[in-house]
C-alpha positions as a Markdown table, in Angstrom:
| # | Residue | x | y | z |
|---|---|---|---|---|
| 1 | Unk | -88.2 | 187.1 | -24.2 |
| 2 | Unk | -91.7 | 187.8 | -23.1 |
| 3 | Unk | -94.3 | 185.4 | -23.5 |
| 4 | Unk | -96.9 | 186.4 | -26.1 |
| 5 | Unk | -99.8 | 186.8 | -23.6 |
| 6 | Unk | -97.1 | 189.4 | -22.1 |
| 7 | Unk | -96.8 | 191.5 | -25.2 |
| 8 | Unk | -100.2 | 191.7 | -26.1 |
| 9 | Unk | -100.9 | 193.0 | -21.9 |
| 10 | Unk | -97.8 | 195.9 | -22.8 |
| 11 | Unk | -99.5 | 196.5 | -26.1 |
| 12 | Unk | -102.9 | 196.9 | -24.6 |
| 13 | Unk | -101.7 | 199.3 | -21.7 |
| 14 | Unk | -99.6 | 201.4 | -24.5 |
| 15 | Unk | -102.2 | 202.1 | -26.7 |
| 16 | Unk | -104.5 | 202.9 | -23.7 |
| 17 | Unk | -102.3 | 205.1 | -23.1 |
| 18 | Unk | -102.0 | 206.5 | -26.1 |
| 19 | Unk | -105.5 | 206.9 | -26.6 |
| 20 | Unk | -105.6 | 208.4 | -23.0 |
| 21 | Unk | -107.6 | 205.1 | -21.3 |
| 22 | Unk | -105.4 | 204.4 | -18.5 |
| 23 | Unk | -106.7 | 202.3 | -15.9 |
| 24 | Unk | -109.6 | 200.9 | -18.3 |
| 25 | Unk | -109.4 | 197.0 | -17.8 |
| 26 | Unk | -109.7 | 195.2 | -20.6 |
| 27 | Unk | -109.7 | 190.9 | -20.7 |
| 28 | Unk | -107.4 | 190.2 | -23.3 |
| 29 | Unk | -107.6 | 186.7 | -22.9 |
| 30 | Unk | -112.0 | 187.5 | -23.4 |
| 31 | Unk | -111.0 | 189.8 | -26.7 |
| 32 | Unk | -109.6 | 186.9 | -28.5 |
| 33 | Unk | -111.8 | 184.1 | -27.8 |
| 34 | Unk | -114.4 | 186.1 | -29.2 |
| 35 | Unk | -112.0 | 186.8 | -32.3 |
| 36 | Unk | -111.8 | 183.7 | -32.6 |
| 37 | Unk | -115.4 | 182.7 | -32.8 |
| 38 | Unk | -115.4 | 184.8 | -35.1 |
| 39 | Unk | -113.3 | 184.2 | -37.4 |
| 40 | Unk | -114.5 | 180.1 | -37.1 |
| 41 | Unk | -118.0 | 181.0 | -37.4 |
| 42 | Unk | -118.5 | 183.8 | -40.2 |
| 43 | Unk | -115.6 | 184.1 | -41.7 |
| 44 | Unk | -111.6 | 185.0 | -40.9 |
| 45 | Unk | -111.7 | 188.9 | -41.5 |
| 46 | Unk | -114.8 | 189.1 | -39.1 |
| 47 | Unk | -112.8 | 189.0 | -36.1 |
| 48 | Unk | -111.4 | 192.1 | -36.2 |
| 49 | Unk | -114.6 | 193.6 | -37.4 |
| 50 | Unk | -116.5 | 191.9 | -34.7 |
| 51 | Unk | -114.1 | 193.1 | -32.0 |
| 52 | Unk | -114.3 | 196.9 | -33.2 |
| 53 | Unk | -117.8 | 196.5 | -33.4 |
| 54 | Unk | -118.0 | 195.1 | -30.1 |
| 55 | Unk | -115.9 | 198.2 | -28.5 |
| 56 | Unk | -117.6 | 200.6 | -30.1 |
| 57 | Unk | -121.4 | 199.5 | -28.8 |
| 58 | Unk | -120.0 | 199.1 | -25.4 |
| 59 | Unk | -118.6 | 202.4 | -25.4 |
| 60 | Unk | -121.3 | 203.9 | -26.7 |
| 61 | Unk | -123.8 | 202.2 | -24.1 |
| 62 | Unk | -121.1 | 203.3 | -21.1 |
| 63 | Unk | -120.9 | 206.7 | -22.9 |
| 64 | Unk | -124.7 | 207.3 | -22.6 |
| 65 | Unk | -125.1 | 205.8 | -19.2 |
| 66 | Unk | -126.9 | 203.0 | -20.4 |
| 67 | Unk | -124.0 | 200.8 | -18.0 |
| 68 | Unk | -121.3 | 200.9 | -16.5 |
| 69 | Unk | -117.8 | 199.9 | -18.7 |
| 70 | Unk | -117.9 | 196.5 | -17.5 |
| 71 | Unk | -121.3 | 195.5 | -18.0 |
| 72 | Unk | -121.2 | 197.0 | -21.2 |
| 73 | Unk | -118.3 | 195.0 | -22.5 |
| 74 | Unk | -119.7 | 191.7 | -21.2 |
| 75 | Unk | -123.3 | 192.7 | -22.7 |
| 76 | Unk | -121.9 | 193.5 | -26.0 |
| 77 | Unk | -119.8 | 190.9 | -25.9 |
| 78 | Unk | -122.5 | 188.3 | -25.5 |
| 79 | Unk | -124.4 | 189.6 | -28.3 |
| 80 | Unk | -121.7 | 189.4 | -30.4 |
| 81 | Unk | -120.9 | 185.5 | -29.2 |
| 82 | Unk | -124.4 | 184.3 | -29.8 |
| 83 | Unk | -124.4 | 186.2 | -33.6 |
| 84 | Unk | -121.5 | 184.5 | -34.6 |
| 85 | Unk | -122.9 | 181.4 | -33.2 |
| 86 | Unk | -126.2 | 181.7 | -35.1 |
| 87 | Unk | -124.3 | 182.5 | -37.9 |
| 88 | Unk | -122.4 | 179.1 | -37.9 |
| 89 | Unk | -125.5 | 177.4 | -37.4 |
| 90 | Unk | -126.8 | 178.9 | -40.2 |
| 91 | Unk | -123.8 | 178.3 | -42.4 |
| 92 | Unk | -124.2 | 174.5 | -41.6 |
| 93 | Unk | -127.6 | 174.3 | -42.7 |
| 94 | Unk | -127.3 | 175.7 | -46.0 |
């Protein structure tokens, strides 16, 4: 049986295929940290918001020529990180 780190790899290269995206690379392991954060810092349902939000500025940025797709990711990644990180903080001071 494969590992769970395996299935989510096979999902992520199916449905890049499917949404014609092969050979895009894409740090699984990177996705759901920030998931996680997330979901620990805002609240559960903001992970998958956060990630789709996250892939959609990155795209957009790569799609303009703003970067190139990795820069992109890790940019809009970061941004997202240090949101959900301010947003904890701010949490605990109310």
């Amino acid at each position: 049986m494969a590992s769970q780190k395996e299935q989510l790899e096979a999902w992520s290269s199916r449905l890049l295929q499917a949404l014609e995206l092969e050979g895009t690379p894409v740090d699984v392991s990177a996705v759901l940290d920030l998931a996680a954060v997330a979901a620990h810092s805002v609240v559960r349902p903001a992970a998958p918001l956060t990630t789709f939000i996250v892939g959609y500025a990155a795209g957009l940025a790569a799609g303009t020529g703003q970067a190139d797709d990795a820069v992109a990711m890790r940019a809009a990644m970061a941004v997202a990180a240090d949101q959900c990180r301010d947003a904890a903080a701010e949490g605990d001071a109310q």
